[in-house]
C-alpha positions as CSV (number, residue, x, y, z in Angstrom):
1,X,9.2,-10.6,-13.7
2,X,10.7,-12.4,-10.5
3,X,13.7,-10.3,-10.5
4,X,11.7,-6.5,-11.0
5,X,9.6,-8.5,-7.5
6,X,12.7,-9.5,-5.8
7,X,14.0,-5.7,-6.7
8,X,11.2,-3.9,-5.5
9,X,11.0,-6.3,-2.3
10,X,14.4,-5.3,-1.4
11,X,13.5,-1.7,-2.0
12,X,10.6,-1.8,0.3
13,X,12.7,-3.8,3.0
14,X,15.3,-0.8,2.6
15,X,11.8,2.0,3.2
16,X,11.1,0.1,5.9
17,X,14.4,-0.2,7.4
18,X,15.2,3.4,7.0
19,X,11.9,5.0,7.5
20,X,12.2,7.4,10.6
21,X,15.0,8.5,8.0
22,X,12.2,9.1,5.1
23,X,9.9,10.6,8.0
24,X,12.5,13.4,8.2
25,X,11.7,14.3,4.0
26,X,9.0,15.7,5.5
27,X,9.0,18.6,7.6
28,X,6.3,18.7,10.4
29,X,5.2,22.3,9.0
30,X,3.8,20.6,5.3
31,X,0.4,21.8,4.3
32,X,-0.4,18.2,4.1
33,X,0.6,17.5,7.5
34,X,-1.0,20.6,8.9
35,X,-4.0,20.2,7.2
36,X,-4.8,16.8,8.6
37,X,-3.7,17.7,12.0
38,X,-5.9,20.5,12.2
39,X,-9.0,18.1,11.1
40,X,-10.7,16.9,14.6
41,X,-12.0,13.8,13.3
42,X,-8.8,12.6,12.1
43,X,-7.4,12.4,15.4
44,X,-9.5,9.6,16.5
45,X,-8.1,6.6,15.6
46,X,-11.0,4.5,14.3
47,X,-12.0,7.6,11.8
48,X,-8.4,7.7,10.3
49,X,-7.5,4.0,10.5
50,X,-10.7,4.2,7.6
51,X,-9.6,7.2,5.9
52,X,-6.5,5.4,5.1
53,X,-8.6,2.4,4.4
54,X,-10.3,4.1,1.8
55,X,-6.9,6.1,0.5
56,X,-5.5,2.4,-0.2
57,X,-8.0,1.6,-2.2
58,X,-8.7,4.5,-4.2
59,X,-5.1,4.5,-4.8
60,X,-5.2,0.4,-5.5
61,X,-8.4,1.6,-7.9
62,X,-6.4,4.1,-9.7
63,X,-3.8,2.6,-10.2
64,X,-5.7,-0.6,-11.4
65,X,-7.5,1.6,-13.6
66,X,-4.1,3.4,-15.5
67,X,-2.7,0.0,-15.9
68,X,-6.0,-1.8,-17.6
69,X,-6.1,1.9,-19.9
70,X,-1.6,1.1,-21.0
71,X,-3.1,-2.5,-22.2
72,X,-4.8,-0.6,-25.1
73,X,-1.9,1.4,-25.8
74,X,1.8,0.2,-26.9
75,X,4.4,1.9,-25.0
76,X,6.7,-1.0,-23.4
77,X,7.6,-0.4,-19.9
78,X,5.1,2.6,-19.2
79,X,3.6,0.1,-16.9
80,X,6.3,-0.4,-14.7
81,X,6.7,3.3,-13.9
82,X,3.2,3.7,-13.1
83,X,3.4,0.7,-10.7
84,X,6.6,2.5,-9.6
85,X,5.4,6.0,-8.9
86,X,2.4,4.1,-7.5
87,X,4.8,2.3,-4.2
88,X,6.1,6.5,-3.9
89,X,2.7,7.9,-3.6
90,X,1.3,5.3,-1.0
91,X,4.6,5.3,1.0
92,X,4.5,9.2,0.7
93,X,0.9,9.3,2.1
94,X,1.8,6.9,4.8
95,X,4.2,8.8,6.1
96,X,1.9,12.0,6.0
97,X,-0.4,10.1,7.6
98,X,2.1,8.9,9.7
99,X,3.1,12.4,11.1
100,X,-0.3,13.9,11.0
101,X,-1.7,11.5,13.8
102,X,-1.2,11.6,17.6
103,X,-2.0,9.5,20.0
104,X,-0.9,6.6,22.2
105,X,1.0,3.3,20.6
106,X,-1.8,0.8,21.0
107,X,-4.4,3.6,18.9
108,X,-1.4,3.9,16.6
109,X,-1.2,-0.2,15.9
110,X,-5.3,0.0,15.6
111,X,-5.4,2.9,12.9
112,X,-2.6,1.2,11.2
113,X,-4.2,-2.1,11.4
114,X,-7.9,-0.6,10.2
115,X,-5.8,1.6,7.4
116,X,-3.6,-1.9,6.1
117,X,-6.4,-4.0,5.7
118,X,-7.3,-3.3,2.4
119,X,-4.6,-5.0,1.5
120,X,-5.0,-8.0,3.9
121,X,-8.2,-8.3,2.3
122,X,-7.2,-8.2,-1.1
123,X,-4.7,-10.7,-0.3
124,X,-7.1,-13.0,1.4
125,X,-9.5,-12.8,-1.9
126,X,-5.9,-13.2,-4.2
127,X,-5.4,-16.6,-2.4
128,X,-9.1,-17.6,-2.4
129,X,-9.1,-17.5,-6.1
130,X,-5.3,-19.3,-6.3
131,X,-7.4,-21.6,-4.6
132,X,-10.2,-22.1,-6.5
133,X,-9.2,-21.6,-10.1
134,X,-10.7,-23.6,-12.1
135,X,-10.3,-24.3,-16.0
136,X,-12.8,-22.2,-18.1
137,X,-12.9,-24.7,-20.9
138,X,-11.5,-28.0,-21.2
139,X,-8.0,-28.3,-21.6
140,X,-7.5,-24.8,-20.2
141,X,-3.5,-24.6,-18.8
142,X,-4.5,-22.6,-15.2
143,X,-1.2,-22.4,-14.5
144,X,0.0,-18.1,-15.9
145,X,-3.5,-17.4,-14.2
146,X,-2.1,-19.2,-10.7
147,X,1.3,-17.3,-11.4
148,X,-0.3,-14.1,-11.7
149,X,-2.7,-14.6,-8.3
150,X,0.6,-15.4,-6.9
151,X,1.9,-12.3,-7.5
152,X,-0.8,-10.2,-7.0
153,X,-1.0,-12.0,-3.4
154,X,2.8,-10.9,-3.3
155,X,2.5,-7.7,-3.9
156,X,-0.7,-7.0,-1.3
157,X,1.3,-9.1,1.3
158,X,4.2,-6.5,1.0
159,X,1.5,-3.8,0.7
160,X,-0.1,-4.7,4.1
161,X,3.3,-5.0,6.0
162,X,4.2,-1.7,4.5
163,X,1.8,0.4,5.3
164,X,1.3,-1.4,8.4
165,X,4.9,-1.0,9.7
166,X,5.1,2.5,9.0
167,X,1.6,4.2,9.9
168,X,1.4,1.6,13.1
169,X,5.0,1.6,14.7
170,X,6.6,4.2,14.1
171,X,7.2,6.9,16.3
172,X,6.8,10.2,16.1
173,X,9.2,12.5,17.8
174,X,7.9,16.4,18.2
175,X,10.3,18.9,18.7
């Protein structure tokens, strides 16, 4: 398990490294792109900054929801390509979202912090119950359930900074 998180961190240090390389996957004429660009309400920061909000989690929530439905079935390893194909769809929506929206750098850093906070939230609730676990009869080992809040605090932390780094920095270059 450390290693496939130690994999995937170097993965998503390598999107993040080369992203204006990913932005240019997607060409600036893509229905998705056009379609949120030609939406007024997505070019005030605030209003997207919560549409991503609310992306992230529905995403989070879909995702949560596939991986609690593979516990009933027994297919080894299905779950690790849905958690994969998961990390492609958010940083795929980022980027959309990333070359959809105009504006100055500071709006930029606020829709990207409004949009990332989902997971700065789920991170902070992650920790809080790290924190406060608590055995739920006596003799209970809490230590898998700590390792498992640990990871799940991982995985949001590298969420956050991802989403953050690429829907609140980059720049977008018009031609």
């Amino acid at each position: 398990m450390t290693s496939i998180l130690f994999f995937g961190f170097l993965i998503l240090l390598l999107i993040i490294l080369f992203k204006n390389r990913l932005r240019g996957i997607i060409p600036e004429n893509h229905s998705f792109v056009e379609r949120l660009e030609k939406l007024g309400w997505f070019q005030y920061h605030w209003l997207a900054g919560l549409s991503l909000f609310g992306i992230n989690a529905g995403l989070f929530l879909l995702t949560g929801g596939l991986l609690y439905g593979l516990m009933f079935l027994m297919i080894p390893y299905l779950h690790l390509v849905i958690m994969f194909l998961a990390v492609i769809i958010s940083v795929y929506v980022w980027i959309v979202i990333n070359k959809a929206w105009e504006g100055t750098k500071g709006n930029r850093l606020k829709l990207g912090a409004v949009g990332s906070s989902f997971y700065l939230i789920l991170t902070i609730v992650f920790i809080y119950m790290m924190m406060t676990i608590e055995p739920q009869y006596p003799g209970e080992d809490t230590f898998m359930r700590f390792i498992g809040l640990f990871f799940a605090s991982f995985v949001t932390v590298v969420a956050f900074l991802t989403c953050f780094l690429i829907t609140g920095f980059s720049k977008v270059h018009r031609n």
